[in-house]
Every structure is written in structure tokens, then in C-alpha cells.
N, C-alpha and C positions, 0 to 999 in steps of 0.2 A: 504493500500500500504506500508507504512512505517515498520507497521507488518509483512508482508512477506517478504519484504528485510531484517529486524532484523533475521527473523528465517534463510532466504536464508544464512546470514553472520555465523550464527549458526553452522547449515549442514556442511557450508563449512570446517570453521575453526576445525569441527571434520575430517570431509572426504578427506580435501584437503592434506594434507600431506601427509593420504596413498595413495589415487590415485596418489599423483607427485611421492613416492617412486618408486609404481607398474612402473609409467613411464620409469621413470630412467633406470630400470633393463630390461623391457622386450624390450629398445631401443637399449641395448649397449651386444656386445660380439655376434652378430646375426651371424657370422661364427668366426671360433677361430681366436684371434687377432694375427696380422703379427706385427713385429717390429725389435727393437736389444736392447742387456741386455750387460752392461759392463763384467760384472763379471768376467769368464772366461778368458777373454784379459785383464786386468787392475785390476784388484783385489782393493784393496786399495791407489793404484798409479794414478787412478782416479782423475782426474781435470775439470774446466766446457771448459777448450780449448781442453782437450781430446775429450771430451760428444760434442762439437760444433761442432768440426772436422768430427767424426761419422754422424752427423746429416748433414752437407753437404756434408756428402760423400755419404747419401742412396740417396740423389736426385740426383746430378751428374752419380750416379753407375746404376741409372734404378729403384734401389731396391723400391723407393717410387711409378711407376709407376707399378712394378709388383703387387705392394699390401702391402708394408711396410711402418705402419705408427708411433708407438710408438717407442721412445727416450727413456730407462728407464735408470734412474739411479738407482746401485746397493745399499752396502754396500758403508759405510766410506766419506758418503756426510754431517754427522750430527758434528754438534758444540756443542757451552751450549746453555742452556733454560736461557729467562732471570726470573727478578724479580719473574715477574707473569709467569713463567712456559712455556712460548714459545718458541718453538725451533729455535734455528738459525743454518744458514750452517756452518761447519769451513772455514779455508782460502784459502782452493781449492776450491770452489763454494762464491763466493764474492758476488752473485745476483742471488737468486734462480729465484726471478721474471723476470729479464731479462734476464736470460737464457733461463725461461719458454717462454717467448716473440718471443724471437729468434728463436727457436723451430717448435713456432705457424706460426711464420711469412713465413718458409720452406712450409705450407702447412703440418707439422706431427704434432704428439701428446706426450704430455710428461708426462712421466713416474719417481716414484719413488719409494724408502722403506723403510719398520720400521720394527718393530716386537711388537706384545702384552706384549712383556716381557720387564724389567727393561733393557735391553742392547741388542745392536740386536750381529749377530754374531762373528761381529768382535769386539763387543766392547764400542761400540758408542751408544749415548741416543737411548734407544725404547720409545715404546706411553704408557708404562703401567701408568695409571694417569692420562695422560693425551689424553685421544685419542680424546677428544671433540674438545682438542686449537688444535693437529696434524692436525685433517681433516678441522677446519676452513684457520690453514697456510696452506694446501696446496691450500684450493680453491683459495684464495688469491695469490698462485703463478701462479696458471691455472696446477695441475696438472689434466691429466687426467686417470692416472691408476697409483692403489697402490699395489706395492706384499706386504705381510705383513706375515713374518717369524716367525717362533715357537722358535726359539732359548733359549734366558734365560727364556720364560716363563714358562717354566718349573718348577723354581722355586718359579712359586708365585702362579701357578694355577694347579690344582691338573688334572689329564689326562680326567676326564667325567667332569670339567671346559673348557676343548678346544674352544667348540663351543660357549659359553658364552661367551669368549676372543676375539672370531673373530667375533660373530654377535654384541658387542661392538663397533667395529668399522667402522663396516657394517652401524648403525643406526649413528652413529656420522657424517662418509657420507654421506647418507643420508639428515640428517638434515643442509647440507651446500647447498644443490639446485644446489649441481655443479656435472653431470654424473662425475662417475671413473670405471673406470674398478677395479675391488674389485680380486686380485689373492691370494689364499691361498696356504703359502708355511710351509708345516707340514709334507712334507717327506709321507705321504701316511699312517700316524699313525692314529690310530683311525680309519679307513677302510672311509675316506674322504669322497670318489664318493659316499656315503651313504647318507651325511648330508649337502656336501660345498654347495649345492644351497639354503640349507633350510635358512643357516644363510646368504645369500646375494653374498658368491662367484659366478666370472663368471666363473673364472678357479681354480682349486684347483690342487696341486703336489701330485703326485700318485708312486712316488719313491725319494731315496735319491740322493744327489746330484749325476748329471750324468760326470762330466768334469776329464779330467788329466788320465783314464786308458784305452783309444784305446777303438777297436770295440768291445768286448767282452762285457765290461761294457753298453756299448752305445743298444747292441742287446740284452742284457737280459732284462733292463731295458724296452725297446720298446713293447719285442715279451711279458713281461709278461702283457700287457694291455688286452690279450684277455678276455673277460668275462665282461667288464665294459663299454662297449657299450650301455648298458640299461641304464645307469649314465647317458650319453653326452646328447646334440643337442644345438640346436639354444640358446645362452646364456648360457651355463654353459658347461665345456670346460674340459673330463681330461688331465692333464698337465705332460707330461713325463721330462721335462728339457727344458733347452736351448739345441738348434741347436749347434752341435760341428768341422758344415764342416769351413774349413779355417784357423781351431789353431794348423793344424801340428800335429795331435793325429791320422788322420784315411788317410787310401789310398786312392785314387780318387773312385775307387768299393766302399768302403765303405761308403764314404759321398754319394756316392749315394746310397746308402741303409737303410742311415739314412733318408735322405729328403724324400724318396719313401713310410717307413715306417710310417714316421711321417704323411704326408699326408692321408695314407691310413687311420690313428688313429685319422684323423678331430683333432690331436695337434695343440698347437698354435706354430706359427712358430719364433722363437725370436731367433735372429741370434746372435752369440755370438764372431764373429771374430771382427780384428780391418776393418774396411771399407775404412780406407783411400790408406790401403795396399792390395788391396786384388788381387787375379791373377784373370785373363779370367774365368778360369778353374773354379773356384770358385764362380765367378759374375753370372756365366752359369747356374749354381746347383741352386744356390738362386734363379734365376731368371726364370727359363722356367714355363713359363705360363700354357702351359698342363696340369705338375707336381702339381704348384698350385692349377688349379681348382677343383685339386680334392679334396684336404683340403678344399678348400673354398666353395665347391660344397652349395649351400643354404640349401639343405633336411637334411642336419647336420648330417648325418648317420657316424657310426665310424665303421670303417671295422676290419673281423673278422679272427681267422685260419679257413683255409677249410680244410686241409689236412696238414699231416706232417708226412717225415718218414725220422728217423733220422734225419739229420742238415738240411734237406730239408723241406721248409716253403709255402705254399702258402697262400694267403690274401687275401680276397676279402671288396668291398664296392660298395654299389648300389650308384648312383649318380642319380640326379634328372632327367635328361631325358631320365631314364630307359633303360643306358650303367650299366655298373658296372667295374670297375677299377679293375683292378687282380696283385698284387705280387706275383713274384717266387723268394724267397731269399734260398740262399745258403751259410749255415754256414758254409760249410768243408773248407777244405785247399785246392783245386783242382778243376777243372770247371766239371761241371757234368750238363748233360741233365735234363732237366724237363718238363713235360706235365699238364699242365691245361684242364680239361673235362670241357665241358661248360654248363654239365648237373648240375657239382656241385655247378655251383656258381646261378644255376637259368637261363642261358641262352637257347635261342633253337639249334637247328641242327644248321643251318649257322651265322654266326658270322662275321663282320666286323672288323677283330681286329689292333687296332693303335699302336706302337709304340711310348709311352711316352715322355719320353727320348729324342729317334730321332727325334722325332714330324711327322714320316711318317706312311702313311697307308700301312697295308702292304697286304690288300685285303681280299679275304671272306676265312674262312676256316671252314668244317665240322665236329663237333664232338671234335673236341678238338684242343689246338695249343702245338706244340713241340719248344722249344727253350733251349739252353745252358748257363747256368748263371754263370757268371765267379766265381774265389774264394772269398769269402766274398760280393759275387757280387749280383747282381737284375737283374730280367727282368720284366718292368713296361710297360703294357699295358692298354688300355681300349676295352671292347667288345662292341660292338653295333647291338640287334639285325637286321638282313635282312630280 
């Protein structure tokens, strides 16, 4: 008896780590994560009454109810290290743990960032060195999801070193028994969607930063996801940006053709306005449920072009109860008709088709649906065969 508990304690102490790893990962990021990122709004003006404020604004606003759960804090939260190499926050963040607390206490989840490199973007301490004491402070604060940025590592690690820098930190994770959400943020270099699951990411960034140049930026960045669908699903997430509806850069069309996009691309959803100001108009976007379930739809599929002639776009993605969700975007300057066949996207003759958006039905139609998408605008539906 005593013999086979010796071996059993054996077995374990080899097997149990990986199997808590495997845990870890195949538990967290099971459709793309919904939250809000400073960054965009607050840059380095960032404080933890700013970060508090946000966090009681997504429950008071709905947003937590629609499905927004992560708090992250961006850039420009870091201080010194002490003696022994641990980081602490500067004097804008006085209590990461009771921030973290505070957070917890909302019913969300709390988010931070570093970078592999000696300094992250703006400047301030990264984990290179130490990525072992990073991921024990954060369990210790309770974060639950790290972005972790390419910036100065540049200079320390050579371009076929990337993924050795980010699955670093991955195992450091790891080795604290505390889930995070693991996001790689490396701009889309090194062709990411190839490898960021291998080394531990759920999400990894498939383009450079998206914020500060209007819709052009925001739509090329979006429409060039086609092809990386094979990448996605259940846990491992391509990442186009933060969410840009509500910072004053796109027209009410447009932010709705961002959110419509995004979803279609099973993106994660990180809202990047300030929340305590936010208008109707805006709380709307973020919040229609429709629009969400289609991000969030479980079967994780990330929808595709079907068709395109000149600035005219169509999208499609199958959804689990075997509807499939349809964009019509329209890049021109002028509202222009559009027609969806519903032979191309897989559907049969009759179709039930909803309005997104509206949230209404707008009944059966045969062989295809006709609608007009305003300029820079969307027509967001979902088909259900009859």
C-alpha cells in the first residue's frame, strides 16, 4: 500500500503540472473575450480612479450583462522593481491588489500589461528577466489576463526568438496555478495565427495598432482577416484591435461596421471608449445582444468574404444552430444596393432572414435578399433555414 501511494505521489508530481496546465488553457478564452482596454481613451493619463470609474460604469451601462467582463489595464501602470526584482505600480495605481479586489468584487475580471522586452512601449519596466517574479505579482494581485507586447524586445531577442519570449511567459503563468488569459500583442509579425497557440496564447494581434485614423484604417485592418479562419476557434482568438466605437474617430455607419465586422471575425470584443461618458447611441452598439451572439456564437467559427466587387463586401459565418450570419458592407462614398444569394453562403431556397441591428424579423425570402447599405455602412443579418 504504502508502495503505491509512493509511486501514485510519483506519477503525479511528473503528470500533474501538465495536466493543470492543459486545464488552464482548454478552460479559458472558450469564445473571444469581451471587456475594455484603457489605451485608446487615456493613454498614459491612466489612474486606478480612472480604471474604477470604467469598471463601475460597465455594470451600471449593461455592458457587464451583455457579456463584458475584463478591466485591463494598458500601458504606464509600472513603477521600480525592488531589491529582489519585483515590480511595483507607480503612484497612479497605489494598490494593485485592491484594485484587483475591487474589480473582483463588480462580479469582472482584471486585466493587465508588460512586454518580453526591457521596457514596454511607452517606456516603463517590461518582464524581460524577470517574467517568473511578473507572473507570481500578478497572481498575487488576482490578475486574470495579461497582453504582453513586442515592443523593446526587439532589442534583446532576435525575430525566430519571438516565440521563445512569449512561451517564457506563457510557462511562468503557468507555473502560478492562477488561469490568465495569455494575449499576444506583436502586430501580426512573424505570421502569429501560425504559432500564438502553440506557445500558450488565447489571442494573439494580427495587425498594427488600429486607433486615431477613422474608418479606412479600422476597415482595412478588419476586411484583411480573410484567410485566417483556419487559425481561430474555441480558445485561441485572432485579434484585430480594440473596439474604436465611442472615441469620436468613426460615424455612427461606421461603428456599426466595425462591431458587425468584428463579430463576424469571432474578434474579441475590448471596448476602448471612456464608459462613464458614453451616449445611448453608443451603449446600443456595444450592447445588442443579436450582434453579440454572433461573436460569441460557441462553434467559434470566424466568418469569411463571399463575394466582393469593388468596395462592395459580403461576409459570411455559420453559427451553431445552423443560421449563418451575413455582412453587406459598403466601402464607397454613397448608399448602393446589395444582394446576398443564399446559394453562396450554403443556405437553401427559403430563408428566414432577421435583421440584426433592428432585432426584427423580416420574414421568408426566396433565392436571395436585396437591401441598400448606406455609405461606409452595413446590412447585418442572420438567415435561418425554412
Amino acid at each position: 500500500m504504502i508502495r503505491n501511494i509512493y509511486r501514485l505521489g510519483v506519477v503525479c508530481a511528473i503528470l500533474c503540472p501538465a495536466l493543470m496546465a492543459r486545464a488552464q488553457r482548454t478552460h479559458l478564452a472558450l469564445t473571444p473575450p469581451m471587456g475594455w482596454n484603457d489605451w485608446y481613451r487615456y493613454r498614459c493619463k491612466v489612474t486606478e480612479a480612472i480604471v474604477q470609474a470604467n469598471a463601475l460604469a460597465m455594470v451600471k451601462s449593461g455592458m457587464k450583462d451583455a457579456g463584458y467582463t475584463y478591466v485591463n489595464i494598458d500601458d504606464c501602470w509600472q513603477g521600480r522593481r525592488d531589491a529582489k526584482g519585483f515590480i511595483h505600480p507607480n503612484s497612479r495605481f497605489p494598490n494593485m491588489k485592491a484594485l484587483g479586489d475591487y474589480i473582483h468584487s463588480l462580479g469582472l475580471k482584471f486585466g493587465i500589461y508588460s512586454s518580453p522586452g526591457p521596457k514596454t512601449c511607452a517606456g516603463y519596466e517590461g518582464s524581460y528577466g524577470h517574467e517568473k517574479q511578473d507572473a507570481e505579482t500578478y497572481a498575487r494581485w488576482g490578475v486574470d489576463f495579461v497582453k504582453y507586447d513586442w515592443c523593446s524586445a526587439s532589442k534583446v531577442y532576435s525575430p525566430d526568438q519571438m516565440q521563445t519570449a512569449y512561451r517564457k511567459m506563457h510557462e511562468a503563468i503557468l507555473s502560478t496555478g492562477r488561469p490568465m488569459v495569455f494575449s499576444l500583442c506583436q502586430y501580426g509579425l512573424q505570421a502569429v495565427w501560425q504559432w500564438g497557440a502553440s506557445v500558450g496564447g488565447n489571442m494573439w494581434r494580427t495587425t498594427a495598432d488600429i486607433g486615431g485614423d477613422g474608418y479606412e484604417r479600422v476597415m482595412f485592418y478588419g476586411l484583411q482577416q480573410n484567410g485566417l479562419g483556419k487559425f481561430a476557434g474555441p480558445g485561441h482568438w485572432n485579434d484585430p484591435d480594440i473596439l474604436q466605437i465611442g472615441l469620436g474617430h468613426l460615424t455612427h455607419d461606421e461603428e456599426l461596421s466595425q462591431m458587425s465586422l468584428w463579430c463576424l471575425l469571432a474578434a474579441p470584443l475590448l471596448a476602448g471608449n471612456d464608459l462613464t461618458h458614453m451616449s445611448q447611441a453608443t451603449r446600443e452598439i456595444l450592447t445588442n445582444p443579436d450582434v453579440i451572439a454572433v461573436d460569441q456564437d460557441p462553434k467559434g467559427i470566424e466568418g469569411h468574404l463571399i463575394s466582393q466587387e469593388g468596395p462592395l463586401e459580403i461576409w459570411a459565418k455559420p453559427l451553431e444552430d445552423g443560421s449563418v450570419a451575413v455582412g453587406m458592407f459598403n466601402l464607397s462614398l454613397s448608399k448602393v444596393p446589395m444582394t446576398v444569394r443564399f446559394k453562396d453562403v450554403g443556405m437553401p431556397n427559403a430563408v428566414e432572414v432577421r435583421n440584426l441591428w433592428a432585432r426584427k424579423n423580416l420574414g421568408v425570402f426566396r433565392g436571395a435578399f436585396p437591401a441598400e447599405a448606406p455609405r461606409h455602412g452595413v446590412v447585418l443579418i442572420k438567415l435561418q433555414p425554412r
